[in-house]
N, CA, C and O atoms as a DFTB+ gen file, in Angstrom:
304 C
 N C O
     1  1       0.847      -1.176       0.000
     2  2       0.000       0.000       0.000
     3  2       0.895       1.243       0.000
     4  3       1.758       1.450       0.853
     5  1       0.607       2.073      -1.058
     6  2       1.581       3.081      -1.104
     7  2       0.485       4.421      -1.239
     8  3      -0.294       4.631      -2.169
     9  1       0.729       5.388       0.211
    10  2       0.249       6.329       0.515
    11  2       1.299       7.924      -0.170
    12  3       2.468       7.946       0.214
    13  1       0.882       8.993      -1.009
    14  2       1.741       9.554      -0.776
    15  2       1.032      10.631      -0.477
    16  3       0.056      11.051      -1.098
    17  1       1.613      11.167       0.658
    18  2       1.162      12.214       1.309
    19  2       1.949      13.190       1.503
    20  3       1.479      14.090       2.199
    21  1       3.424      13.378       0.969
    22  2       3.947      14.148       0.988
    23  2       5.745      14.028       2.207
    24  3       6.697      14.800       2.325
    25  1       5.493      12.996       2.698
    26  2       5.862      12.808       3.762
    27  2       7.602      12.698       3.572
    28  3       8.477      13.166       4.300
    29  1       7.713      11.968       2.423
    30  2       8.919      11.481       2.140
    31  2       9.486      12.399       0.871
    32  3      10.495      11.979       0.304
    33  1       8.943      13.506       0.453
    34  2       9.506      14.679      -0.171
    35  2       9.857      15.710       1.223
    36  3      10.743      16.564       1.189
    37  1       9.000      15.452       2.410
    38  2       9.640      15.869       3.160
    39  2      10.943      16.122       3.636
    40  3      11.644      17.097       3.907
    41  1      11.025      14.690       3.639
    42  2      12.292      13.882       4.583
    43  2      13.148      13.811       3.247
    44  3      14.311      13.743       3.644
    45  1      13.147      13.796       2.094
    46  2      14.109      13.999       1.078
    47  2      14.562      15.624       1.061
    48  3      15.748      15.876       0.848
    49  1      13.776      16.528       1.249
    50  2      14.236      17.355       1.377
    51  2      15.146      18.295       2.328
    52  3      16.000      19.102       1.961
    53  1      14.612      17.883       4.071
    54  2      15.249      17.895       5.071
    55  2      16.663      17.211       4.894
    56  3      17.564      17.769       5.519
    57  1      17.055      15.980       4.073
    58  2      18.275      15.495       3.876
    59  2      18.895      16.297       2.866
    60  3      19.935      16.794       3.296
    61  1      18.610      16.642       1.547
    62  2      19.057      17.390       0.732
    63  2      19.617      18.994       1.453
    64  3      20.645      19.645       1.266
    65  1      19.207      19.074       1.751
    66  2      18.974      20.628       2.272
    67  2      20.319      20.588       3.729
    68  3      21.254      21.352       3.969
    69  1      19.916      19.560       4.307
    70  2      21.689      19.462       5.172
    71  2      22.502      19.113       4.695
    72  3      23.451      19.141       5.479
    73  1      22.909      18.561       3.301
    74  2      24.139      18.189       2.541
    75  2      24.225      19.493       1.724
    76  3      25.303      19.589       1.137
    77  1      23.281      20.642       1.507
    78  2      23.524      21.531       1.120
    79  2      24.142      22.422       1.719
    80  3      25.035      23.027       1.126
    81  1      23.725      22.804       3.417
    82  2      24.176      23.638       3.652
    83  2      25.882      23.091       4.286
    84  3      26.724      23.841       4.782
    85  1      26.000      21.669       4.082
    86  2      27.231      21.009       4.829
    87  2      27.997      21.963       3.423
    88  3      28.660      22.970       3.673
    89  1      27.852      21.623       2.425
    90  2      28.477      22.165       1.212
    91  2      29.020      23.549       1.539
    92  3      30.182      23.880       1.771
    93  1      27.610      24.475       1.493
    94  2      28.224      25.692       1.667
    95  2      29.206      26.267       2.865
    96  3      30.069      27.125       2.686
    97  1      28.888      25.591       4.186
    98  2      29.741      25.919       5.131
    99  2      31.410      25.554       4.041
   100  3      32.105      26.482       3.628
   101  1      31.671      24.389       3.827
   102  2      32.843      24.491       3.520
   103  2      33.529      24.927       2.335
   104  3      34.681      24.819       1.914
   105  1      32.308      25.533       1.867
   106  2      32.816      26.524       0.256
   107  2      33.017      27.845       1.035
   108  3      33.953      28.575       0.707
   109  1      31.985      28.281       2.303
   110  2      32.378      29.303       3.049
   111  2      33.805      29.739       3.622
   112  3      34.502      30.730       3.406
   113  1      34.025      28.241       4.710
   114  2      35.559      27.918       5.387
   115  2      36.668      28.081       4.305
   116  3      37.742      28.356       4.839
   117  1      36.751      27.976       2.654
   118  2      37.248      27.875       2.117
   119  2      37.890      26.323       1.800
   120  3      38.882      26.030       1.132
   121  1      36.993      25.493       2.498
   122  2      37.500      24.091       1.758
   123  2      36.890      23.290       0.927
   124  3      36.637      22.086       0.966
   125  1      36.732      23.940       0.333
   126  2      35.762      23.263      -0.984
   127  2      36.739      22.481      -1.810
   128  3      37.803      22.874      -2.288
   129  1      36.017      20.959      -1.909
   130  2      37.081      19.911      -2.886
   131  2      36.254      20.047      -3.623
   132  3      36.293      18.971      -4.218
   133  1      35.412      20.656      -4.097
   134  2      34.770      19.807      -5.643
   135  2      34.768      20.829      -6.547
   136  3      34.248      21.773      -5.952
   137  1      35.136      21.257      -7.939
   138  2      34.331      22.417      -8.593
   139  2      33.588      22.537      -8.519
   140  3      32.812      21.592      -8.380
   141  1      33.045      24.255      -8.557
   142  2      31.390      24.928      -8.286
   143  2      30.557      24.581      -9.623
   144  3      29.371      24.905      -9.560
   145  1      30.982      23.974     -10.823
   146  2      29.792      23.657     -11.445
   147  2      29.226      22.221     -10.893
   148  3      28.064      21.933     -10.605
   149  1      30.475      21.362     -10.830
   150  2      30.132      19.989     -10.364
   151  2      29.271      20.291      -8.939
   152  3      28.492      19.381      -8.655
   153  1      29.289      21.156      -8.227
   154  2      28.500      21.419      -7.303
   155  2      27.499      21.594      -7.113
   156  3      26.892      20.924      -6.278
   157  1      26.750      22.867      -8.032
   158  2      25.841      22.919      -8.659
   159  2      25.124      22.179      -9.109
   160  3      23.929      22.280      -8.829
   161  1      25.447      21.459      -9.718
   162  2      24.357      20.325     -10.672
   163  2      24.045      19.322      -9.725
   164  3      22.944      18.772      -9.685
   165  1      25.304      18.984      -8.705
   166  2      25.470      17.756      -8.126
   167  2      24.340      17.813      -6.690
   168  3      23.478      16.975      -6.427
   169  1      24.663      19.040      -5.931
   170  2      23.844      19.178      -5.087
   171  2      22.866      20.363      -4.988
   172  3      21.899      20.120      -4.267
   173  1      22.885      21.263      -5.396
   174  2      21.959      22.742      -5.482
   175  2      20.714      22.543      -6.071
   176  3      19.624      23.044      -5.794
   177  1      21.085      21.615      -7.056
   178  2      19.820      21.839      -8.310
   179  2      18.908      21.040      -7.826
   180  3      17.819      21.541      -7.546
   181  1      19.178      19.241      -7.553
   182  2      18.405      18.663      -7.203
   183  2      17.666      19.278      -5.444
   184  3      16.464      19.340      -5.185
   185  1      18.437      19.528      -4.809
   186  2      17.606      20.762      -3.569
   187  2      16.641      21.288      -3.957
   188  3      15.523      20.934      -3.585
   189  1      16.867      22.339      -4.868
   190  2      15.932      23.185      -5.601
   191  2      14.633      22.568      -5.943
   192  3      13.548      22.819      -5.420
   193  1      14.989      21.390      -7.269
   194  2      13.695      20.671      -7.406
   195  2      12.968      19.951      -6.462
   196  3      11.738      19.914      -6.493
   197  1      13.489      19.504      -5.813
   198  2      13.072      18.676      -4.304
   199  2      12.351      19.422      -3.822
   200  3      11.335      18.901      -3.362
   201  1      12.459      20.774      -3.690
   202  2      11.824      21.798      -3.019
   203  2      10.681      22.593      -3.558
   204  3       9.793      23.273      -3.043
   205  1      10.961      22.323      -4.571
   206  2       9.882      22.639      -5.724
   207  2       8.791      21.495      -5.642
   208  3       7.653      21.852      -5.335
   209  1       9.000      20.323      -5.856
   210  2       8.232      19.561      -5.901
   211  2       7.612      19.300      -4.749
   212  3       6.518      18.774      -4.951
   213  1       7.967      19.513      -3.200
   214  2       7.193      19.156      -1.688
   215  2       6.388      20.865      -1.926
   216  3       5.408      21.126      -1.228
   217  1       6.690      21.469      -2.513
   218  2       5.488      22.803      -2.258
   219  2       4.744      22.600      -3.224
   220  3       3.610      22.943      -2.889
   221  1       4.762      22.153      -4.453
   222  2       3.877      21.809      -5.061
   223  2       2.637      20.380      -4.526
   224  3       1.501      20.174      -4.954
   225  1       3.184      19.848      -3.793
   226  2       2.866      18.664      -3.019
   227  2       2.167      19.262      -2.172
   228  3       0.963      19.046      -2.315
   229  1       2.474      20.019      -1.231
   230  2       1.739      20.011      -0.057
   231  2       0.769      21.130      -0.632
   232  3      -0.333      21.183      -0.084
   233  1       0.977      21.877      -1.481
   234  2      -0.195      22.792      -2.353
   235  2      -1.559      22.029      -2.507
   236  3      -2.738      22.174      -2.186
   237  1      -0.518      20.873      -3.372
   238  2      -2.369      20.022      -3.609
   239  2      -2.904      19.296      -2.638
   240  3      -4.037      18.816      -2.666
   241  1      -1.675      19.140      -1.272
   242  2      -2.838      18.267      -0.525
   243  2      -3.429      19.646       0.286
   244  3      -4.539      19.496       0.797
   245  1      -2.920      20.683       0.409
   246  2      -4.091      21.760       1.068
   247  2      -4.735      22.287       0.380
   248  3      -5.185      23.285       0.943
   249  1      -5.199      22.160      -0.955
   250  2      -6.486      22.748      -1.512
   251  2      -7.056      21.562      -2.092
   252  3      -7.818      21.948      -2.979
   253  1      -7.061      20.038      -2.010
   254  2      -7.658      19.053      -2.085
   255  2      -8.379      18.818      -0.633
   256  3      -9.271      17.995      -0.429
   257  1      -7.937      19.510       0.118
   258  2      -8.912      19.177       1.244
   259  2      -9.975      20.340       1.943
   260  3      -9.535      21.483       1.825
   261  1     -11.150      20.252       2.569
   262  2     -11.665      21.160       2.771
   263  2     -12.104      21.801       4.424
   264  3     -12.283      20.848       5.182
   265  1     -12.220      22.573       4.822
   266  2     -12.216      23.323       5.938
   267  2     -13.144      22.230       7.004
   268  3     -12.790      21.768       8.088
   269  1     -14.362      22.034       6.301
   270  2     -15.465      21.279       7.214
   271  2     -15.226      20.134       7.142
   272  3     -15.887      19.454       7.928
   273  1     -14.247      19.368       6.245
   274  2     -14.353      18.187       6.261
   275  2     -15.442      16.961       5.584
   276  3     -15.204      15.759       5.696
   277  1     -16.513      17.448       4.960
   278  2     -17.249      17.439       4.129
   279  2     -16.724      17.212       2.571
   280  3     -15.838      17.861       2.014
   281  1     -17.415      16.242       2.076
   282  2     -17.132      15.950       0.750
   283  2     -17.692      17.127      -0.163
   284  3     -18.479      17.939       0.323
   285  1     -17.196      17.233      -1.764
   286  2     -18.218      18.135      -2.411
   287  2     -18.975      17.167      -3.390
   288  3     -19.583      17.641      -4.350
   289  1     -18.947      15.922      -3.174
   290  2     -20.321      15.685      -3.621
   291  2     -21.521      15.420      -3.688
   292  3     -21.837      15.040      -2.560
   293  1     -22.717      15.384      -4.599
   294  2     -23.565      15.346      -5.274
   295  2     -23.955      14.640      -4.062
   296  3     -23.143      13.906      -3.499
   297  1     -25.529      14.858      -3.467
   298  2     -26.327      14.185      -2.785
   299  2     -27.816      14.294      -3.824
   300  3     -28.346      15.267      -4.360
   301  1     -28.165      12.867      -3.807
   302  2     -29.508      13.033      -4.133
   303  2     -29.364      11.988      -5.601
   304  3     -30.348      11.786      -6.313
């Protein structure tokens, strides 16, 4: 049974997002081993989309759901 609720764009992103900022601290410190394009592509971008995609996610599960809890359909 596979639920997606958003949960695990979460938690992909919470992980992405600390290997990001592990990155920048040491592009900050000045010890950066990797080139900044290989960087870029390697870790920034996919962040980005990750992040893109859990707000688009949690977009549709908060306007797929409604205040009262009430369905909108059709009676009768």
């Amino acid at each position: 049974m596979h639920t997606d609720t958003g949960t695990e764009w979460g938690l992909a992103l919470a992980l992405l997002t600390a290997v990001s900022a592990l990155f920048i601290t040491l592009r900050l410190l000045g010890h950066a081993f990797i080139v900044w394009e290989f960087e870029l592509l390697i870790v920034y971008v996919p962040t980005t989309l990750c992040l893109v995609a859990f707000m688009l996610k949690r977009r549709t599960t908060f306007s797929s759901g409604d205040e009262d809890g009430k369905s909108h359909e059709a009676t009768g």
